[in-house]
C-alpha positions in Angstrom: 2.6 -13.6 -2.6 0.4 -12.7 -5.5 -1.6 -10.0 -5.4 -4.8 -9.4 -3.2 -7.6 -10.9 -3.6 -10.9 -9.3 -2.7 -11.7 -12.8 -0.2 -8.5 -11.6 1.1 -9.1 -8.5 1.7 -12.6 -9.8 3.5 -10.8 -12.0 5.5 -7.8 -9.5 6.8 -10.9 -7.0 7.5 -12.4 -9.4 9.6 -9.2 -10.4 11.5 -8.5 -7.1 12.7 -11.9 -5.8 13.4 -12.3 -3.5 10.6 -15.1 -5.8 8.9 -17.9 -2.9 10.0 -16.2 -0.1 8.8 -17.5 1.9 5.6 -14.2 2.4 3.1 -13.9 5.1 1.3 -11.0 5.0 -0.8 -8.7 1.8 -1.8 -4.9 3.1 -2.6 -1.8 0.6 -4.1 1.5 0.8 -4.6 3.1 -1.3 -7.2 0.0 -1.7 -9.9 2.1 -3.8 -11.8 -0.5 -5.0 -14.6 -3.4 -3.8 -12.8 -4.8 -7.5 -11.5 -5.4 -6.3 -7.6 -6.8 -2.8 -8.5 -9.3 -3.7 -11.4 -10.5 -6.2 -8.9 -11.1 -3.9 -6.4 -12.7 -1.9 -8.5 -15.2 -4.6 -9.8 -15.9 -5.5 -6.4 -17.8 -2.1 -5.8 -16.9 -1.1 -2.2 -14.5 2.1 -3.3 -15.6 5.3 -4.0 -12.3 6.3 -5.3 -9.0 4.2 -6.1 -5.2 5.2 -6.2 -2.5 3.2 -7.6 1.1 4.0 -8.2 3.5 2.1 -10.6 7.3 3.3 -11.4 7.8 2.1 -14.9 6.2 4.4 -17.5 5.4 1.8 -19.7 3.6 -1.0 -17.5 1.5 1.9 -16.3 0.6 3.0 -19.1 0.1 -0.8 -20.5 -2.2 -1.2 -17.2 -3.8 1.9 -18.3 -4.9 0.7 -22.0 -6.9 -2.3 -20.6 -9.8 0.0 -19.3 -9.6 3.5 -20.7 -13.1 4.3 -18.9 -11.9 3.2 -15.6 -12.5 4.8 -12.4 -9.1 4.7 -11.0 -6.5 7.5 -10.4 -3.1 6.2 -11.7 0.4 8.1 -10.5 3.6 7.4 -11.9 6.5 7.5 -9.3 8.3 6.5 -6.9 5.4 5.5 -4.5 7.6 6.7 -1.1 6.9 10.0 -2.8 3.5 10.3 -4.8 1.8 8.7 -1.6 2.0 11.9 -0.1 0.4 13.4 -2.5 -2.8 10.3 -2.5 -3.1 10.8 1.4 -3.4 14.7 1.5 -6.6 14.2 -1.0 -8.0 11.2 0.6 -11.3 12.0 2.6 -13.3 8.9 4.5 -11.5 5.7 5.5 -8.6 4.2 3.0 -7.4 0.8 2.7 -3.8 0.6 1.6 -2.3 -1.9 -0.3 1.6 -1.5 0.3 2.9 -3.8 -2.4 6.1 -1.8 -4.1 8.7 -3.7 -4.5 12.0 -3.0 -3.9 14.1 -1.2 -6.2 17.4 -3.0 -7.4 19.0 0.7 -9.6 19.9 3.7 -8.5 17.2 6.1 -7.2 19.2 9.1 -6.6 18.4 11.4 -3.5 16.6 9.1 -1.7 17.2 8.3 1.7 16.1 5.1 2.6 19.2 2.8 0.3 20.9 0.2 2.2 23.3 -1.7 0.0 22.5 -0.5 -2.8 19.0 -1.4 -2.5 15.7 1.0 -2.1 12.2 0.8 -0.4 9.5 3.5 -0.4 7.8 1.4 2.4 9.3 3.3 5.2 8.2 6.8 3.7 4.5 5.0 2.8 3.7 4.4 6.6 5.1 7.8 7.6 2.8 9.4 5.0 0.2 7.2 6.5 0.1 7.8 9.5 1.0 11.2 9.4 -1.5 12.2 6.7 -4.4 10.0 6.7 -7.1 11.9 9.8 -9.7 8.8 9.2 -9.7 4.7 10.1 -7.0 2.9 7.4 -6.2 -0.5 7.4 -2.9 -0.7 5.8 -2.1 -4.7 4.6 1.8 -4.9 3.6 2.9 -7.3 1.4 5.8 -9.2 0.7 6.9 -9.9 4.7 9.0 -12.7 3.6 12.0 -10.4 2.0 11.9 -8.5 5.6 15.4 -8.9 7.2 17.1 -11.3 4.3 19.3 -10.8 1.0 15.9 -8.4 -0.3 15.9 -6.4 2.5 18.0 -5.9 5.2 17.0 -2.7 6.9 12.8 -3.5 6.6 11.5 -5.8 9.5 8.1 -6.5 11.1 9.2 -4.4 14.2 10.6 -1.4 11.8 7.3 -1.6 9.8 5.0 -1.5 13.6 7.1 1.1 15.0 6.3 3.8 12.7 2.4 3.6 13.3 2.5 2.1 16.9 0.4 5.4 18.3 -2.3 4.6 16.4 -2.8 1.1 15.9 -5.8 -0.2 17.2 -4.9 -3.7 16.3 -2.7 -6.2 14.1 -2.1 -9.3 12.4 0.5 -10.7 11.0 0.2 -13.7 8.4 3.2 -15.7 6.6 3.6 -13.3 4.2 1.8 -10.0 5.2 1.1 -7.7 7.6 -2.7 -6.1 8.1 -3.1 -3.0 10.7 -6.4 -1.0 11.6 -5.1 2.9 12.2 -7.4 4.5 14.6 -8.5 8.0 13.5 -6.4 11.2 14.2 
């Protein structure tokens, strides 16, 4: 699906109960050419915004369009430099899980299943483990769950890691939105 749009975003908030709930701090992985985090940016509700991108050059591409933005850009591997997002995050985070799938080798990492890699398993580890405040965590991409894309990722796999403290969930054609109760 294309990226989120801040109506979206409105809408999921709404759907799981989270529409009364002061957010702090937006975070996304896979910034791609920046379209989802420069609008959430414009759209004023974040105090601070995270986004990671692999590639070295569409990072620093997205970067060039607003040299006096606001927003903290990482380059990595997401599964990994979300760790280091969610130990500086303080107040409630929305996170926007939208890295793709990586099709080349990523040496050392644990998650490949034929020959393919997803940082969203270590993402809602750090999550959950990390983050002490509310987050609402809205996955996308649920259609490559369980096919050809990937194999090993499925709704259940995806619940099961932040089951303790989900507080509720919904789950759309093509993403999934959970509210995390605080720590």
């Amino acid at each position: 699906m294309p990226k989120l749009t801040t109506n979206q975003y409105s809408y999921y908030k709404n759907k799981v109960g989270a529409d009364t709930i002061k957010w702090s701090n937006f975070v996304e992985t896979g910034t791609y050419l920046g379209e989802c985090i420069y609008d959430m940016e414009d759209y004023g509700e974040f105090e601070n915004l995270y986004t990671v991108e692999l590639h070295e050059q569409t990072l620093n591409q997205t970067k060039q369009k607003r040299p006096n933005s606001k927003i903290n850009f990482y380059l990595g591997d997401s599964g990994d430099k979300i760790l280091e997002i969610c130990k500086e995050l303080v107040g409630n985070s929305v996170f926007w899980l939208d890295a793709h799938e990586h099709h080349v080798a990523v040496p050392g990492k644990a998650d490949w299943r034929n020959g393919i890699y997803s940082p969203l398993n270590k993402e809602l580890h750090a999550i959950n483990t990390l983050c002490n405040d509310y987050a609402l965590v809205i996955i996308d991409d649920r259609q490559t769950f369980g096919g050809g894309s990937l194999p090993h990722v499925s709704d259940t796999s995806c619940l099961e890691i932040i089951k303790d403290r989900t507080l509720q969930s919904y789950l759309d054609s093509d993403r999934i939105v959970v509210l995390l109760d605080k720590k």
